[in-house]
N, CA, C and O atoms as a GROMACS GRO file, in nm:
protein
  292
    1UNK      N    1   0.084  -0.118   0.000
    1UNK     CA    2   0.000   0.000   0.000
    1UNK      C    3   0.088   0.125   0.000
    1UNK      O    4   0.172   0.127   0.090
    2UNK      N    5   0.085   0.234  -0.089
    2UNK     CA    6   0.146   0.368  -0.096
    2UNK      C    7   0.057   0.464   0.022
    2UNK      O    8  -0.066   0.466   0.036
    3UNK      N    9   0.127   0.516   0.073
    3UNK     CA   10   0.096   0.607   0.179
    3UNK      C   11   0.152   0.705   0.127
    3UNK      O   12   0.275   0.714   0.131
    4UNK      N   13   0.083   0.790   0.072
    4UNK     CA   14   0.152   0.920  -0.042
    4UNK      C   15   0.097   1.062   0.107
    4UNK      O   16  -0.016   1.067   0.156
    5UNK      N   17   0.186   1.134   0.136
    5UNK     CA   18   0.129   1.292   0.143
    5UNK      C   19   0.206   1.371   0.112
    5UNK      O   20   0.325   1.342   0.119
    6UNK      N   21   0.165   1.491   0.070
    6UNK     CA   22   0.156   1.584   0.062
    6UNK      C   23   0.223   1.740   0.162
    6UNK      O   24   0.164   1.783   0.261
    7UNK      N   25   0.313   1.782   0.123
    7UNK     CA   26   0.387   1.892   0.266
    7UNK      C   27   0.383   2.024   0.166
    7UNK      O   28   0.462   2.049   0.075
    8UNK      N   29   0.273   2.101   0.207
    8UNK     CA   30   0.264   2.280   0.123
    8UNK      C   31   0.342   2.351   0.242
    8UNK      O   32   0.279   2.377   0.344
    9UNK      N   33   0.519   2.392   0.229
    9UNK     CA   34   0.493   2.511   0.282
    9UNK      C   35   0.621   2.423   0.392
    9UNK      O   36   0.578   2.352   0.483
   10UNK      N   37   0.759   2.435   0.374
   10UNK     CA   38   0.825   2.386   0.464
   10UNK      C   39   0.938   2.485   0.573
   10UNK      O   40   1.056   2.483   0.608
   11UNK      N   41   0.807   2.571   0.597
   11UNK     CA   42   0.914   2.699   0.645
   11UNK      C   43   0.909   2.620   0.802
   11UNK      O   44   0.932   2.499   0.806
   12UNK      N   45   0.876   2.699   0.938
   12UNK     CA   46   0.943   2.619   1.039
   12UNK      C   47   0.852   2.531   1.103
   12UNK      O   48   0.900   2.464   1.195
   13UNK      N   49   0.688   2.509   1.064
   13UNK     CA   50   0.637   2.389   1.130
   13UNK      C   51   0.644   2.256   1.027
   13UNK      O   52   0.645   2.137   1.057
   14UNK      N   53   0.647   2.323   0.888
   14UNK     CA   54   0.645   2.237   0.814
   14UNK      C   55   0.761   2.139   0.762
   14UNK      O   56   0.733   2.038   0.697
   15UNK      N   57   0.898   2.176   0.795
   15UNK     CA   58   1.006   2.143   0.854
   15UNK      C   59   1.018   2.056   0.917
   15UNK      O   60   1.106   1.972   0.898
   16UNK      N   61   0.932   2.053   1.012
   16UNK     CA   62   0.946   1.970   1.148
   16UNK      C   63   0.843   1.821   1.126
   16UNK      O   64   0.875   1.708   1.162
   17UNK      N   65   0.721   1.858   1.061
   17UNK     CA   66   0.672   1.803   0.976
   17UNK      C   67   0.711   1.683   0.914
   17UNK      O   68   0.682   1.567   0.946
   18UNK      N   69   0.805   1.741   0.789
   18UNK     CA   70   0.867   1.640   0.696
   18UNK      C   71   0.976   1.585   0.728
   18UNK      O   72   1.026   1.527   0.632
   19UNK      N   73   1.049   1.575   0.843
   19UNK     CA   74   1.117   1.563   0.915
   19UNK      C   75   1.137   1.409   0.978
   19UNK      O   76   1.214   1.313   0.967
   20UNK      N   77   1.007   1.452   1.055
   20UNK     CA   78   0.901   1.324   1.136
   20UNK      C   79   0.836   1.251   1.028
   20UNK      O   80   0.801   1.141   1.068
   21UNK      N   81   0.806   1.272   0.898
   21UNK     CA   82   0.730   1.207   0.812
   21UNK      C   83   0.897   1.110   0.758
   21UNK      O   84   0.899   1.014   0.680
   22UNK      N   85   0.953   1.138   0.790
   22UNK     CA   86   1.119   1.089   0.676
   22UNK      C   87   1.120   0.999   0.792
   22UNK      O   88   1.143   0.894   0.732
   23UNK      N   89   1.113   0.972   0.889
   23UNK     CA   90   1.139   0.908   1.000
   23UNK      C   91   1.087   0.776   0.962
   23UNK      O   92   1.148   0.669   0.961
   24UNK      N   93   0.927   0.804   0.920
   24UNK     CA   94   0.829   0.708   0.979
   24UNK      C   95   0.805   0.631   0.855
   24UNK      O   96   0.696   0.620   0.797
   25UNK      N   97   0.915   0.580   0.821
   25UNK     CA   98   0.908   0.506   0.617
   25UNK      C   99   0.796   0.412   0.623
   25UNK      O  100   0.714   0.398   0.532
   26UNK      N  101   0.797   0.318   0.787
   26UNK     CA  102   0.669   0.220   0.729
   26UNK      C  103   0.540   0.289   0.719
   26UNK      O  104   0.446   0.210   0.716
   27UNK      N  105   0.511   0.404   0.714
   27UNK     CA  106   0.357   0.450   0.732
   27UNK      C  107   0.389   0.541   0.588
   27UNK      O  108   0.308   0.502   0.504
   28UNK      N  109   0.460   0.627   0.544
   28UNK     CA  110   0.497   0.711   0.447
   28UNK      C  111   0.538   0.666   0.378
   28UNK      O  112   0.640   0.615   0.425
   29UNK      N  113   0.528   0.641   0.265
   29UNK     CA  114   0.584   0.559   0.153
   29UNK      C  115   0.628   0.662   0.036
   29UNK      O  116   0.736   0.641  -0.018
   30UNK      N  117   0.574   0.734   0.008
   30UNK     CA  118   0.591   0.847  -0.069
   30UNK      C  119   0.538   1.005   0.009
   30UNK      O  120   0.430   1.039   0.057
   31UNK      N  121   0.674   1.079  -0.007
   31UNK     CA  122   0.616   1.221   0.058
   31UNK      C  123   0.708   1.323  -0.026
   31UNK      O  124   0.830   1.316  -0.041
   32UNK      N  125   0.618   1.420  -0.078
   32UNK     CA  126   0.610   1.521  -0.113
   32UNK      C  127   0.614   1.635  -0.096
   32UNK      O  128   0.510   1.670  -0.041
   33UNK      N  129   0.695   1.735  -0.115
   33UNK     CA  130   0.767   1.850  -0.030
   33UNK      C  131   0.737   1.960  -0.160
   33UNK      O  132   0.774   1.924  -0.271
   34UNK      N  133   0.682   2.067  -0.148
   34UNK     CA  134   0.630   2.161  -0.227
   34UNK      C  135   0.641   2.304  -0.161
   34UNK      O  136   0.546   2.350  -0.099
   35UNK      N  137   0.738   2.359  -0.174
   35UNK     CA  138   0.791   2.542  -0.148
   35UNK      C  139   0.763   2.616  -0.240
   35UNK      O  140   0.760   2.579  -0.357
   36UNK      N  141   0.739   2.728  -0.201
   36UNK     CA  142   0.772   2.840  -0.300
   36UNK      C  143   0.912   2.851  -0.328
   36UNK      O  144   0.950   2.843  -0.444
   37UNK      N  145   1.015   2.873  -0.207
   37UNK     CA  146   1.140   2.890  -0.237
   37UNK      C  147   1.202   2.708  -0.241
   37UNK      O  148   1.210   2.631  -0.146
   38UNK      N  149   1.235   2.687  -0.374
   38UNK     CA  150   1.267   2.573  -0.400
   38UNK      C  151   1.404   2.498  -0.368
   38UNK      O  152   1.441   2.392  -0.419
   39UNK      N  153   1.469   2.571  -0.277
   39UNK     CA  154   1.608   2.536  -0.224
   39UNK      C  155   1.602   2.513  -0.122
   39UNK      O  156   1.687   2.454  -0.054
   40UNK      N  157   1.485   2.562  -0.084
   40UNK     CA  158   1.407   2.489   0.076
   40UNK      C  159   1.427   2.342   0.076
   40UNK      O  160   1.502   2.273   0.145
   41UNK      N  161   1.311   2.298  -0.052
   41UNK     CA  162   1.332   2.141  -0.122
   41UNK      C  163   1.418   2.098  -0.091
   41UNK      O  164   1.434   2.021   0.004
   42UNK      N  165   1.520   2.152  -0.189
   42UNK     CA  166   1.653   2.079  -0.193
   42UNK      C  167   1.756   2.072  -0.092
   42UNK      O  168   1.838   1.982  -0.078
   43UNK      N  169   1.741   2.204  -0.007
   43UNK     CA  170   1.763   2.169   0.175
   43UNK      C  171   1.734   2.010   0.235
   43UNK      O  172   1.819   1.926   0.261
   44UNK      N  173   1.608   2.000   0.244
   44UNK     CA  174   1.595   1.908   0.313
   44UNK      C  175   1.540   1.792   0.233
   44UNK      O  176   1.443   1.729   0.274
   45UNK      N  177   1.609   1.761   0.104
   45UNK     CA  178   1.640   1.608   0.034
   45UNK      C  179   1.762   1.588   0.031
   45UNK      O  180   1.806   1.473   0.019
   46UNK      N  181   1.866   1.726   0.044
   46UNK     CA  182   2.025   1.639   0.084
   46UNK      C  183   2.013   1.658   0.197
   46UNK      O  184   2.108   1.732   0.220
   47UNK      N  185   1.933   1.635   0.336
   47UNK     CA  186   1.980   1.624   0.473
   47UNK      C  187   1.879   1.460   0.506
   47UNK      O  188   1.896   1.382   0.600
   48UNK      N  189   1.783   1.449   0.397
   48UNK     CA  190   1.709   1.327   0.422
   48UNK      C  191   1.734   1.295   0.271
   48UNK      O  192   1.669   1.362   0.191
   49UNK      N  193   1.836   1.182   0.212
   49UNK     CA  194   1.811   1.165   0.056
   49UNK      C  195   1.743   1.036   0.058
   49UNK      O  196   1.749   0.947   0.143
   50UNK      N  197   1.658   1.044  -0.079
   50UNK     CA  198   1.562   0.951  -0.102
   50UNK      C  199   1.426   0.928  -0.049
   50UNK      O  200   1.335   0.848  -0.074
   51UNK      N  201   1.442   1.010   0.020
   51UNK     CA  202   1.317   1.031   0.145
   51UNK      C  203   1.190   1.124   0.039
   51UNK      O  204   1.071   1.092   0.039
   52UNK      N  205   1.241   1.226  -0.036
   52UNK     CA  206   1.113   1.347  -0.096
   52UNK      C  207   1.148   1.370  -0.241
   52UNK      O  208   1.250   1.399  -0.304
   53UNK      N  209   1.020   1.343  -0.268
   53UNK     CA  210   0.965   1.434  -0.420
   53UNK      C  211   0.982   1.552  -0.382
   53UNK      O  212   0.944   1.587  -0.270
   54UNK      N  213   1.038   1.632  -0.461
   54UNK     CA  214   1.045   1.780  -0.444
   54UNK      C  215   0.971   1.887  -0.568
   54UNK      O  216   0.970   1.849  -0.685
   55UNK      N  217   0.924   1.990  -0.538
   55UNK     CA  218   0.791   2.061  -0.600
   55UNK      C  219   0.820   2.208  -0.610
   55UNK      O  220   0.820   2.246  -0.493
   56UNK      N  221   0.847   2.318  -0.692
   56UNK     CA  222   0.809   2.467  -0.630
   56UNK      C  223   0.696   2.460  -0.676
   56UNK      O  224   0.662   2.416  -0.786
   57UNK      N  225   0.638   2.501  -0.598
   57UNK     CA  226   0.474   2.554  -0.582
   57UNK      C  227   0.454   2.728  -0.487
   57UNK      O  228   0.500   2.756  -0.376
   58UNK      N  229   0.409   2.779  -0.538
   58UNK     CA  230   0.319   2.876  -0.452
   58UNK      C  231   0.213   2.854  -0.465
   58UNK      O  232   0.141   2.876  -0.563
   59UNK      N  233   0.186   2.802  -0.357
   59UNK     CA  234   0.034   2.810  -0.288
   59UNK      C  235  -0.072   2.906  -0.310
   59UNK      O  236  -0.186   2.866  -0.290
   60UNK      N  237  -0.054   3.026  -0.348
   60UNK     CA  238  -0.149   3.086  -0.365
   60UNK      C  239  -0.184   3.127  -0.522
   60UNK      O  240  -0.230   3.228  -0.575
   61UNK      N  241  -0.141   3.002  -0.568
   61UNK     CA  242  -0.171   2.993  -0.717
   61UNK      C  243  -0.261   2.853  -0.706
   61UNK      O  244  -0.219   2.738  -0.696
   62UNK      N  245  -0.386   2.897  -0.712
   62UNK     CA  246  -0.493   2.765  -0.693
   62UNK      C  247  -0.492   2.670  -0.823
   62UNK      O  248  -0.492   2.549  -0.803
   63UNK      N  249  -0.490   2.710  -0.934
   63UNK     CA  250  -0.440   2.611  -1.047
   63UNK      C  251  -0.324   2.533  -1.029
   63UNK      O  252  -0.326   2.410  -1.028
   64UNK      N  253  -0.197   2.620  -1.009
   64UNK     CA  254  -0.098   2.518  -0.985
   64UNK      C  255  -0.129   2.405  -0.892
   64UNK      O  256  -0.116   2.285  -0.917
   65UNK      N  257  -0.166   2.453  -0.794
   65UNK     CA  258  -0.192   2.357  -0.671
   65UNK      C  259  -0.324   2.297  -0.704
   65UNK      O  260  -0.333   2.249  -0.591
   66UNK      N  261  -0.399   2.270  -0.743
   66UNK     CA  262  -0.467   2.148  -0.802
   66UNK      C  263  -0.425   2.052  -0.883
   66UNK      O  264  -0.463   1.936  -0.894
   67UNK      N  265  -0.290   2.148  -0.973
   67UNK     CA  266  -0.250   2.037  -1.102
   67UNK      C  267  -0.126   1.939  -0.988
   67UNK      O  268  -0.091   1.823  -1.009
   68UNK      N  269  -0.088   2.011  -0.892
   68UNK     CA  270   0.014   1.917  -0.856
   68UNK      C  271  -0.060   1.838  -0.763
   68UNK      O  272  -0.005   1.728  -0.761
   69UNK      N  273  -0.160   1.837  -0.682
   69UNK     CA  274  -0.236   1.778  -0.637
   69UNK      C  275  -0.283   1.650  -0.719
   69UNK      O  276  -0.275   1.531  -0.690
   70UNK      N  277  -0.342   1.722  -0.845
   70UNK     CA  278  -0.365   1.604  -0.960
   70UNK      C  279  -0.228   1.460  -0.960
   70UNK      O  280  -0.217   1.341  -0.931
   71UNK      N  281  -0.165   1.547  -0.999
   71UNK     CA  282  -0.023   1.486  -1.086
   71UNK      C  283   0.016   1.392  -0.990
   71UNK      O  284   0.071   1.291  -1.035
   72UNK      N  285  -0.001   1.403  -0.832
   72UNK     CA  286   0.054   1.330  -0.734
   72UNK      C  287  -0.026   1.187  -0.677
   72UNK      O  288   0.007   1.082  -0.623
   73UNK      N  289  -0.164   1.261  -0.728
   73UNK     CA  290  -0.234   1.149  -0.641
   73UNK      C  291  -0.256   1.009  -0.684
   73UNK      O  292  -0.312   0.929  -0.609
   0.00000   0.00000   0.00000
C-alpha cells in the first residue's frame, strides 16, 4: 500500500513536519515537499536523501496547486 502525502509550505512547522514524516518510512511511503522557495526542497532532500519528491509551488496559485495535487495522487 502507498501512503503518499503531501507537505505545502516547509518553512518552520512544516520542517518539522517532513522531518518526522522521513522518520516514519513504514507508514509514508511516498512524501512530497512543495515550497515556494525551491532550495528549501533541496535543503531538506540532501539532509534526508531519497526520502522526498520535491515541487516549487506557490500556494497561492490555486491552479498550480490542483495540477500538482492532480499529478501526485
Amino acid at each position: 500500500m502507498v501512503s503518499r502525502i503531501l507537505i505545502i509550505g516547509i518553512g518552520a512547522a512544516g520542517s518539522v513536519v517532513a522531518k518526522k514524516c522521513a522518520r516514519l518510512t513504514t507508514i509514508f511511503t511516498e512524501i512530497h515537499l512543495a515550497n515556494r522557495t525551491f532550495s528549501k526542497c533541496e535543503a531538506m532532500q540532501k539532509e534526508f536523501p531519497g526520502c522526498f519528491n520535491i515541487h516549487q509551488l506557490d500556494a497561492n496559485n490555486v491552479a498550480d496547486t490542483i495540477a500538482l495535487i492532480k499529478r501526485i495522487e
